[in-house]
C-alpha positions in Angstrom: 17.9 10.5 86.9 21.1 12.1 85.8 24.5 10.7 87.6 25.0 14.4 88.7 21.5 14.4 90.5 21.8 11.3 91.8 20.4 11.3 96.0 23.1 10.0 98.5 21.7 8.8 101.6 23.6 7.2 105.0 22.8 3.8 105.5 25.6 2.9 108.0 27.6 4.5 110.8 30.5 3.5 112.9 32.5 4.8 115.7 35.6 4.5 118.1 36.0 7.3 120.5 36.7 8.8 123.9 33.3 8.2 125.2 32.7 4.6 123.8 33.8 1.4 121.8 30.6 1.9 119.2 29.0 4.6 117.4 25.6 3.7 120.0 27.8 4.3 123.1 29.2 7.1 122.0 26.2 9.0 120.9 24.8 8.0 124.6 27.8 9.4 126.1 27.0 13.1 123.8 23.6 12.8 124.9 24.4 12.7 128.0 27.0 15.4 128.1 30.1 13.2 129.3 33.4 13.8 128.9 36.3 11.3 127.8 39.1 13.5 129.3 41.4 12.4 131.5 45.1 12.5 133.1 48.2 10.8 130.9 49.2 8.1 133.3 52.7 7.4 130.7 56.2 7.7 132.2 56.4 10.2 129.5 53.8 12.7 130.5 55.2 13.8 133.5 57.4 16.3 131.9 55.0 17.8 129.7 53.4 20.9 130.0 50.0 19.4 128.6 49.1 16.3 130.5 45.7 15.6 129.9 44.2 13.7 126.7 40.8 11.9 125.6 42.0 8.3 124.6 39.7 5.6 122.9 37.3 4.5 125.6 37.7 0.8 124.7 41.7 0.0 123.6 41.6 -1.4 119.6 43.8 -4.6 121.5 40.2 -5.6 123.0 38.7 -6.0 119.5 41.2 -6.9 116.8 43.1 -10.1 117.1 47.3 -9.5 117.8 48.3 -11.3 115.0 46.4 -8.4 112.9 46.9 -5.9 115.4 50.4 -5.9 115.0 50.6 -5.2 110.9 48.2 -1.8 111.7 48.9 1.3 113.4 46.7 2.5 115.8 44.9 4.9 113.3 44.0 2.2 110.7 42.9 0.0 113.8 40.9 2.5 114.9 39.6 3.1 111.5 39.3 -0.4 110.6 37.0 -1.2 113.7 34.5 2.0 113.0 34.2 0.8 109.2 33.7 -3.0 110.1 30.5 -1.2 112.5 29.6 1.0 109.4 29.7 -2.3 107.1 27.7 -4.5 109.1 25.0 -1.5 110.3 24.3 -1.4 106.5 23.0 -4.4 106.1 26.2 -5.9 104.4 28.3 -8.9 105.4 31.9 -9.6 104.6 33.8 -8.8 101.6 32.1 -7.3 98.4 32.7 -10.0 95.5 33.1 -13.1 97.6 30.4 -15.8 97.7 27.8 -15.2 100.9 29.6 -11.4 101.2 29.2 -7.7 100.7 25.4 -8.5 100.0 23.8 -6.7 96.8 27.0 -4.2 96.4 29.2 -4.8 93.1 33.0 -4.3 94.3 33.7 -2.6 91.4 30.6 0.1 92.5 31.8 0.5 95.9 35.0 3.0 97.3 36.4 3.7 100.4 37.3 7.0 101.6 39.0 7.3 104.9 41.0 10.3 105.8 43.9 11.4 108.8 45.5 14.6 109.3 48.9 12.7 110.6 48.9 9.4 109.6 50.8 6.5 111.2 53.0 8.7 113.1 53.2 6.5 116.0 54.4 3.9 114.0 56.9 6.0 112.5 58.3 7.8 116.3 58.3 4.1 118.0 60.5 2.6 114.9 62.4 5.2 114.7 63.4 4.7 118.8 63.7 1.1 117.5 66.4 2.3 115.1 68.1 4.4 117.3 68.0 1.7 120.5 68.3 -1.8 118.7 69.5 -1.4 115.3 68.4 -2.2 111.7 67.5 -5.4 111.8 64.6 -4.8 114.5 63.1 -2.4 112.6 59.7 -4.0 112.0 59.2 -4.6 107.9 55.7 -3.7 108.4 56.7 -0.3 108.8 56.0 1.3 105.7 52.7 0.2 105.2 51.7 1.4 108.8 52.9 4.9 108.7 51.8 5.3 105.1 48.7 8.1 105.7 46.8 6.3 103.2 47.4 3.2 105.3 43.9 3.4 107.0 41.8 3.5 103.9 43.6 1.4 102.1 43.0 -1.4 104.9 39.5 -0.3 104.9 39.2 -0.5 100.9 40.6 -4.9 101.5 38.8 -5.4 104.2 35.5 -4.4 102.4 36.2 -5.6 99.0 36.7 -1.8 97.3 37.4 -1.4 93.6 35.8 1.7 92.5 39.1 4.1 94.3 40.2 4.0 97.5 41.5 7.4 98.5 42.6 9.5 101.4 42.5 13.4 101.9 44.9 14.7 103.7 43.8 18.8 105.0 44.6 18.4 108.6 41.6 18.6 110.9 38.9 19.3 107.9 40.4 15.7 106.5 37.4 13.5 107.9 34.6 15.5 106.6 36.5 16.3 103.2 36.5 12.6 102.7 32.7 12.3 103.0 32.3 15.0 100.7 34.6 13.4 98.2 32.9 10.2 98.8 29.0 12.2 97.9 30.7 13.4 94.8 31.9 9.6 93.7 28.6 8.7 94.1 26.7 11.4 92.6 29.1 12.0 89.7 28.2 7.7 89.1 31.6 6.7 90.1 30.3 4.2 93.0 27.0 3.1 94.4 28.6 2.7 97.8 31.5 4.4 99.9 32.6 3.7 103.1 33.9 7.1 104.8 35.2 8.6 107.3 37.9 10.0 109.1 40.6 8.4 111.9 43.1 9.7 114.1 45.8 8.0 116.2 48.5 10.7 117.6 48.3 10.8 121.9 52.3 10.6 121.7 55.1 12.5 123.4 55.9 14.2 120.3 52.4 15.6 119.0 51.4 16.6 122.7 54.5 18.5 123.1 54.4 20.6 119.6 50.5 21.1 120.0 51.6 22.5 123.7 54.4 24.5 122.7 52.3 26.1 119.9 49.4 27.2 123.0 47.1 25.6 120.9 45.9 22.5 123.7 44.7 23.4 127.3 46.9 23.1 130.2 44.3 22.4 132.4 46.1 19.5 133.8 44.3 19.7 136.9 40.5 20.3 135.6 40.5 17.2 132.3 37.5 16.7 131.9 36.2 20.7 132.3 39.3 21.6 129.8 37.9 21.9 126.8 35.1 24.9 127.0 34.4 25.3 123.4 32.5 29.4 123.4 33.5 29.6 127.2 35.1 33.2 128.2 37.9 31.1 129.7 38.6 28.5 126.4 42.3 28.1 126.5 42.8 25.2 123.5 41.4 22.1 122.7 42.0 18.8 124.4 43.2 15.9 122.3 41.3 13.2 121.5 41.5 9.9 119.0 39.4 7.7 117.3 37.4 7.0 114.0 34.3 7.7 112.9 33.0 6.2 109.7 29.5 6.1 107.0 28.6 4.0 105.0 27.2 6.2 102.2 24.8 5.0 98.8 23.0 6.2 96.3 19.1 6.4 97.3 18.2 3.9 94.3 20.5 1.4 95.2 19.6 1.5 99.1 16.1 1.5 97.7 16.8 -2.1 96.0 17.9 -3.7 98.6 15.7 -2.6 100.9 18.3 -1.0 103.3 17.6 1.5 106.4 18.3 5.1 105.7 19.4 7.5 108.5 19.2 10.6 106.3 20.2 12.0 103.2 23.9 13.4 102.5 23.3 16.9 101.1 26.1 17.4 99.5 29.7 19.9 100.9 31.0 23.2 100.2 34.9 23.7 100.5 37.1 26.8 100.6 40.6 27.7 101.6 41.1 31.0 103.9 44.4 31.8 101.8 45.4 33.6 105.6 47.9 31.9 107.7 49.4 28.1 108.4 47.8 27.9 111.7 45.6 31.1 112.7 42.0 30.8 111.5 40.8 33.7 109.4 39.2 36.3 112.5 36.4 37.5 110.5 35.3 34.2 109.2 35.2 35.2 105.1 37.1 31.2 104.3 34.0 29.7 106.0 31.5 31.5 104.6 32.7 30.9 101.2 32.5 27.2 101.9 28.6 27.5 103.1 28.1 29.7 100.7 29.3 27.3 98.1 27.4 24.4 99.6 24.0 26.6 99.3 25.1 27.6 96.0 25.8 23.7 94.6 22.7 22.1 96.6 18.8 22.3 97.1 19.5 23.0 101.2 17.0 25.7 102.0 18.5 27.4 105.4 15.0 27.7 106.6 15.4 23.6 106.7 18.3 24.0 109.1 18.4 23.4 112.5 21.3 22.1 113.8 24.9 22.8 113.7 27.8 20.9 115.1 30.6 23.3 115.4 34.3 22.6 114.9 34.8 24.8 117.8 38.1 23.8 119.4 38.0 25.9 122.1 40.3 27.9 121.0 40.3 31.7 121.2 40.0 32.8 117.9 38.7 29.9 116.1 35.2 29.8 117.9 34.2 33.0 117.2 35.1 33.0 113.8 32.7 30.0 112.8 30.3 32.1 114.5 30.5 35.1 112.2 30.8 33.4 109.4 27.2 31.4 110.1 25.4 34.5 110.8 26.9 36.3 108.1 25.4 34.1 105.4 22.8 32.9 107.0 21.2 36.0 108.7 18.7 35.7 111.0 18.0 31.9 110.1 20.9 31.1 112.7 18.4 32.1 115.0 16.7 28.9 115.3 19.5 26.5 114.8 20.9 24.9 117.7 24.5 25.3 118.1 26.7 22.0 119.6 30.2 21.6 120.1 30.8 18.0 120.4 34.3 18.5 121.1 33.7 19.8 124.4 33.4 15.7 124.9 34.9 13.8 123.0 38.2 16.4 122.6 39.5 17.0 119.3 40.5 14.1 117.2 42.3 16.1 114.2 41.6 14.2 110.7 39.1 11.9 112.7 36.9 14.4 113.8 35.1 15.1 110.8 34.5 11.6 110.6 32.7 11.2 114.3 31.7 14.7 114.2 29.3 13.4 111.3 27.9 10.5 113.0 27.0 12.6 115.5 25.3 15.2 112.9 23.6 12.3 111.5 22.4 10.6 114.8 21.1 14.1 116.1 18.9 14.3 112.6 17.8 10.9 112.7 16.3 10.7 116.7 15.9 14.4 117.0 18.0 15.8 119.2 21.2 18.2 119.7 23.6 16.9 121.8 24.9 19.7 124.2 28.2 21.6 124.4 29.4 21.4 128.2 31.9 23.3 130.3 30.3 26.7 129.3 30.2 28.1 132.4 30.9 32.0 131.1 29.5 32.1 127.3 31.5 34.7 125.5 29.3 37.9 124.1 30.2 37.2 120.8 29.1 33.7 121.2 25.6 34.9 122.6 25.0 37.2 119.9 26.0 35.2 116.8 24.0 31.7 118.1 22.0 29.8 120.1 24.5 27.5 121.6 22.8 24.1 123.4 24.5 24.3 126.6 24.6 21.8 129.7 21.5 19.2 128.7 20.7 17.8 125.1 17.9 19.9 123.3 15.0 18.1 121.4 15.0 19.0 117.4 11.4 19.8 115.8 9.2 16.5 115.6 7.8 16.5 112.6 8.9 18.1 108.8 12.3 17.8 107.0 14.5 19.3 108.9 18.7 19.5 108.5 22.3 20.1 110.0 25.4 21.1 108.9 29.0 19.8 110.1 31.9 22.5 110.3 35.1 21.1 109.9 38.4 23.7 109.6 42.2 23.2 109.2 45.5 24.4 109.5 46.6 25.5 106.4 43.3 27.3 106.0 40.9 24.2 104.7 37.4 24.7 105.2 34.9 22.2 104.5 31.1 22.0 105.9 28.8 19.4 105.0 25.1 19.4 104.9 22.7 16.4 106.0 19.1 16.3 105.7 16.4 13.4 107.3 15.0 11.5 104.4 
């Protein structure tokens, strides 16, 4: 088999979100339609017109030892935590290269591939305040290294053993699922056997709440957290935010064959475009996102027929919603009729660069036991929501039993990225 045809499959998964500590607890917590919104209890939130966020259901203090803690901002730890999950849910143990570690995987095979739309910018507001209020010399030396955006992977790529590239894409909130497409291509290009991807997201701070509020792009439904976001809901008003990492642990079928390793399905392959329309404002008719599927169907084997699942970016934003819509049904016809729609969001909030990345693990975990997790808050579905899909709404929906089945991953961006990746069981 050529390198270009080469078969990716998931063999790991990892997460850190609103609705739990592990990728298992979280995907209960989907199941189950649960929300991880709640009131800002910081000093700080009181004056802001957005008071409501979905932090990390178990605090990365709980799991990684101070000493560490304190080199890391709280996207890498975040990051670090999911891949560690994703490592060791492979099959592998410690560090690629080192004697009784990384199991069968050559470090000079394997890459890691972890993404954020912002980086360490709470590292980089608190040391700034540090600068202002105590001078110089407090400024921690650390500093650098912790706001760097490629700060997460690069942690990742050390703490794994990685040698084959260690990268980060940066596209705002398409950067977690761009980074598990670039991670397919390294291995089915040859580049790597195994890649560790994903996407993280650390940014519930006075500063980012504020912009995203003043912008009207996040719910002030300070009163109402967890019914806020309403993702295809008459009333959607903006998207709640969220943080968090989701990670994969990605390999090329032959080599997971080898060693004998668990496979949760098979990574399809993505299809990217750029809308080419406005900074902020999503395309309204869709044309950026159906180039993307278009160009996933175009570069890959995916029959749509095989498709039965989507989990939607859907921000619960006005215009962005419906405009995924369109774009679905416009190049995929009446085959949308019989995929079931899920905003995840609607739970978890929206973790920016990091949502890609837990957005995935969900796409996988739905393929692999069967299920669609369900979108909640829709109390009003919006006409053009009804009549471009079938959205699961208030209780998880079963998946067909039997046959190959697949589901896609929408992931969007200011700045006009589009990216949507394609899964399949194997």
């Amino acid at each position: 088999m050529s390198s270009t045809k080469r078969t990716v499959v998931v063999t790991g998964i990892g997460a850190t979100t609103p609705l739990g500590g592990d990728a298992a607890s979280t995907w209960e917590g989907l199941v189950a339609g649960k929300s991880g919104a709640k009131p800002l209890e910081q000093e700080w939130a009181a004056d802001q017109a957005v008071r409501i966020a979905a932090p990390a259901a178990v605090d990365p203090s709980e799991v990684i030892p101070r000493p560490q803690a304190r080199r890391l901002d709280r996207s890498a730890q975040f990051a670090l935590i999911a891949a560690q999950e994703a490592w060791k849910d492979a099959g592998f143990t410690g560090k690629a290269g080192e004697p009784g570690g990384g199991g069968t995987v050559d470090p000079d095979r394997l890459g890691a591939v972890i993404a954020s739309g912002i980086g360490g910018v709470t590292t980089l507001l608190d040391q700034y305040d540090v600068l202002k209020e105590k001078g110089v010399r407090r400024v921690s030396p650390h500093t650098v290294p912790m706001l760097m955006p490629n700060g997460p992977s690069a942690n990742v790529g050390l703490a794994v053993g990685a040698r084959a590239g260690v990268h980060t894409p940066v596209s705002a909130c398409a950067s977690g699922a761009e980074a598990i497409g670039y991670a397919i291509e390294m291995i089915r290009t040859g580049r790597a056997d195994v890649v560790v991807a994903g996407g993280t997201e650390a940014a519930i701070h006075p500063l980012p709440i504020a912009a995203f509020g003043n912008m009207m792009a996040m719910s002030k439904n300070n009163d109402d957290p967890q019914g806020a976001s309403r993702p295809f809901d008459t009333g959607r008003d903006g998207f709640v935010l969220g943080e968090g990492a989701g990670v994969l642990v990605l390999e090329s079928a032959e080599h997971a064959a080898a060693r004998g390793a668990r496979v949760y399905a098979e990574a399809v392959g993505q299809g990217v475009s750029a809308d080419s329309h406005d900074i902020v404002q999503p395309e309204p008719e869709g044309r950026g996102i159906s180039h993307a599927l278009q160009n996933l169907l175009d570069r890959s084997d995916l029959d749509p027929a095989e498709i039965v699942h989507v989990n939607a970016h859907a921000t619960s934003t006005p215009a962005g919603d419906i405009a995924e819509l369109k774009a679905l049904r416009k190049v995929l016809g009446d085959d949308v009729d019989h995929m079931a729609v899920s905003a995840t969001k609607s739970m978890t909030g929206h973790l920016l660069g990091g949502a890609g990345g837990v957005e995935s693990v969900a796409t996988v975990l739905a393929l692999y036991h069967r299920v669609a997790p369900p979108t909640i808050n829709v109390d009003n579905l919006d006409p053009e929501a009804e009549a471009n899909a079938d959205i699961v709404r208030g209780e998880a929906r079963k998946l067909p039993v039997e046959g190959r089945i697949a589901a896609l991953n929408d992931s969007f961006g200011f700045g006009g990225h589009n990216v949507v990746l394609a899964f399949r069981t194997f």
